[in-house]
N, C-alpha and C positions, 0 to 999 in steps of 0.2 A: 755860808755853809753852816746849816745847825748843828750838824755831827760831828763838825772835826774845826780844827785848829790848823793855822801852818807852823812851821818852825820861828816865825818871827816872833809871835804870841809869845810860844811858850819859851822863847830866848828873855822878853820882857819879862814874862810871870812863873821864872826860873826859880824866885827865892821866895816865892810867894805863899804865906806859912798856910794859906786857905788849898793850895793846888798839891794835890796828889800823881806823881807821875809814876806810870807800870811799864814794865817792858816785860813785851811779850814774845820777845824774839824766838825761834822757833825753827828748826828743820826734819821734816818728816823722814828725809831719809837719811836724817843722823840727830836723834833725837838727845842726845846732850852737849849741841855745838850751841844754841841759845843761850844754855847756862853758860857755858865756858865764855861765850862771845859778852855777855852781862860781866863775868868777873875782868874779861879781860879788860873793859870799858864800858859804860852806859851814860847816858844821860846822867848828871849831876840831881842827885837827892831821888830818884826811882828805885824802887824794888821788883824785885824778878817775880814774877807768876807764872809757871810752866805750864804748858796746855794741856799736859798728861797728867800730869799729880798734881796739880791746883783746880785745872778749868774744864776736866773731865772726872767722870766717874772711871769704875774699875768695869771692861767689857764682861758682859756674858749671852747668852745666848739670843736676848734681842737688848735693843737700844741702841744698836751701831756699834762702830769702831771708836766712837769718842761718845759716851753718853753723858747724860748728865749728871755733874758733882754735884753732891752730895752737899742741899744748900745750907743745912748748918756748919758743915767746914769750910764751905766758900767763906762762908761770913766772918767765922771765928779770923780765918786768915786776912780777911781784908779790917780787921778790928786789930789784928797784929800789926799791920804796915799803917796804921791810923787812918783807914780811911770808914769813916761815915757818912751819911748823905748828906751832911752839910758841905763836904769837899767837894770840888772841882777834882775831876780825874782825866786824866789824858794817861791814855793806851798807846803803844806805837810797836812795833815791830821793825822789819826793814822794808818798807813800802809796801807789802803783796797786801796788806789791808787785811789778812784774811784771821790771822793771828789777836792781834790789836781789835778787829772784831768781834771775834768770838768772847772777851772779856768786855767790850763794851755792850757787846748784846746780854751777858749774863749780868751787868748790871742795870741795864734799862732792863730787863725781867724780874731783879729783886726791887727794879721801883727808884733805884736811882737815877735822876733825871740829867744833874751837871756829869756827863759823860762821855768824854769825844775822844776821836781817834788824832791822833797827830799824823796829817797828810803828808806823803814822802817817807815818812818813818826816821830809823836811826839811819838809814843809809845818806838819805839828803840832807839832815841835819850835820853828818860827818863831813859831807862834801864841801862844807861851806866853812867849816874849821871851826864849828860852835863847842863850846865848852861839855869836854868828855870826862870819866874820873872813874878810877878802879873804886873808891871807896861804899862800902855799903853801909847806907840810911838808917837809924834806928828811929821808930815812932814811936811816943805814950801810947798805949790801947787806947783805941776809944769803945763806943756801942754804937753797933750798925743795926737801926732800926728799918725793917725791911717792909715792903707791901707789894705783896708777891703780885704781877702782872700778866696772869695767865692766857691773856686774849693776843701774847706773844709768840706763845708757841699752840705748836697743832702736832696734835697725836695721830697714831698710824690708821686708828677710825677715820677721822678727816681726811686726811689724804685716800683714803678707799673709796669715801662718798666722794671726792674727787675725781678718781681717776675711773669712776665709774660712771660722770656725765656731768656731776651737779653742776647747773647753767651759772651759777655766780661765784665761781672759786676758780681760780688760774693756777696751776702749778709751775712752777717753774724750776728746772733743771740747771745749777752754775755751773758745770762740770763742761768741760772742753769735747766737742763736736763730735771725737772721735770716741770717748766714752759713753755719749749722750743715743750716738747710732750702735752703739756696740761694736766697733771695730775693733777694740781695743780695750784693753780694762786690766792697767797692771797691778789692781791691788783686790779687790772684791771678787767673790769666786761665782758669781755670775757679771753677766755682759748685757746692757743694753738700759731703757729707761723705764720710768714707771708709768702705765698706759694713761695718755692725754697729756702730758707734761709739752710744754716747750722749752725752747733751748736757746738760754741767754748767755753763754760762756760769761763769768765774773771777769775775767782779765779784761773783757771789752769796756770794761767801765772806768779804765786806767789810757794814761797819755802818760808819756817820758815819767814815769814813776810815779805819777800824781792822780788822785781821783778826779774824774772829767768834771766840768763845771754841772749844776742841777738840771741849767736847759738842755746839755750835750745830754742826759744822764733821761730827762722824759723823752727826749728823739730814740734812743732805745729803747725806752716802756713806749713807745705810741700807740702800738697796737693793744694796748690793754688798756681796757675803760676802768677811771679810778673812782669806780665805784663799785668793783670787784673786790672778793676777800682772794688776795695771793698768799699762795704759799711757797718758799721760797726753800728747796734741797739741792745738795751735792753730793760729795760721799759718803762723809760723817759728821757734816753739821760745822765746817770750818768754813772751809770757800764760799760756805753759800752766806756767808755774813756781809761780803762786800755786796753784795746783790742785795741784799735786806737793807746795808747804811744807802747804797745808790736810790734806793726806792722811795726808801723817807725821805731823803734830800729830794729829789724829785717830788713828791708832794702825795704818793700815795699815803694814805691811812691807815686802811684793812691788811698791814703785812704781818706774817705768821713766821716763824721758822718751824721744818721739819728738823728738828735736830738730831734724832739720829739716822736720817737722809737713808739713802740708798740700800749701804748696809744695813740698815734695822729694816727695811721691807722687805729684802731678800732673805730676813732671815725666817718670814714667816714661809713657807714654803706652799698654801693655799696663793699667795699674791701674784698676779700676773703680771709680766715682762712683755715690755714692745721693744 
């Protein structure tokens, strides 16, 4: 796997003064149980990055519900915890991928390449009784020399020349079946998907806690020729990051993230709903 590490690795490459480890742990609907779960234990030598006040922006009337930070304070802060692109970084959350994501995608976007997610997360790594520790990590500053990666992400123009025919762009929707039809939609104050998108639910790319192998992972992209540019949305630019890491591992190329997803299309109010 080129995105992610398992817990054995980074049991070995624990004290390893080149490896930078993040916890990104996180719950939406109790948004300072991460922090609290980081002080209460973490991974030995990590530091916390909150996905609200680190790994997002502040919301306003478009960019979504999580839009994008503000990348000279991303950086000053990752210059804080000592990490620059000479480090190895491993992200982890507690399995969902989606977390531990969203900050390995924000730095494969600032151009950092050694960046994986730790597969299972803090939950499997717990399970097996690996070394946990209240204590938090101080690093030297260093300088994070960035080279911003914009063929990463895709703005609300692109997804319109999408979702209005263009023959070589695939959208795709991570969001679970019943949000993707509109059945249901308990957070966004519209209901339904954005027109032409398909519908890959992000959970489907998980077995017993674990990202599916690369070949399980193209048996789900089959129907997409990888010689398509994808675009890859959910809500707000979270969930749809496991779908982005399953795609590269899978061997697509052309992947984009819409990262203010959903809610920043809905916020335009000209944009049309399927």
């Amino acid at each position: 796997m080129k995105y992610m590490v398992d817990k054995e690795w980074l049991l070995k490459n624990l004290h390893d003064i080149k490896v930078r480890i993040v916890d990104c742990r996180f719950s939406l609907a109790d948004k300072e149980k991460g922090s609290q779960e980081y002080k209460d234990g973490h991974i030995p030598g990590a530091v916390f990055f909150d996905i609200e006040k680190d790994l997002s922006g502040t919301a306003g009337v478009h960019g979504g519900r999580h839009p994008m930070p503000n990348t000279d304070e991303l950086i000053h802060k990752l210059e804080e915890a000592g990490i620059d692109e000479t480090v190895t970084v491993v992200a982890y959350d507690n399995g969902e991928g989606a977390f531990a994501g969203r900050f390995w995608w924000l730095l494969q976007y600032l151009g950092h390449e050694n960046v994986f997610v730790l597969n299972g997360g803090f939950k499997q790594w717990a399970a097996v009784n690996y070394p946990i520790s209240p204590e938090v990590p101080s690093f030297k500053k260093v300088q994070f020399n960035s080279d911003i990666r914009h063929e990463l992400l895709a703005d609300v123009e692109e997804v319109r020349a999408a979702a209005a025919g263009e023959k070589d762009v695939v959208l795709i929707d991570s969001r679970e079946e019943k949000r993707y039809l509109g059945i249901e939609e308990p957070i966004d104050k519209k209901a339904g998907h954005i027109p032409g998108a398909i519908n890959k639910p992000y959970m489907e790319g998980f077995r017993a806690g674990q990202f599916k192998s690369a070949e399980e992972q193209r048996d789900r992209f089959s129907d997409i020729a990888p010689e398509k540019q994808i675009i890859v949305y959910c809500g707000s630019g979270i969930t749809a990051t496991p779908n982005f890491l399953a795609l590269k591992e899978a061997g697509f190329e052309k992947v984009k993230l819409y990262l203010g997803s959903f809610s920043d299309w809905i916020s335009y109010e000209e944009n049309k709903i399927d």
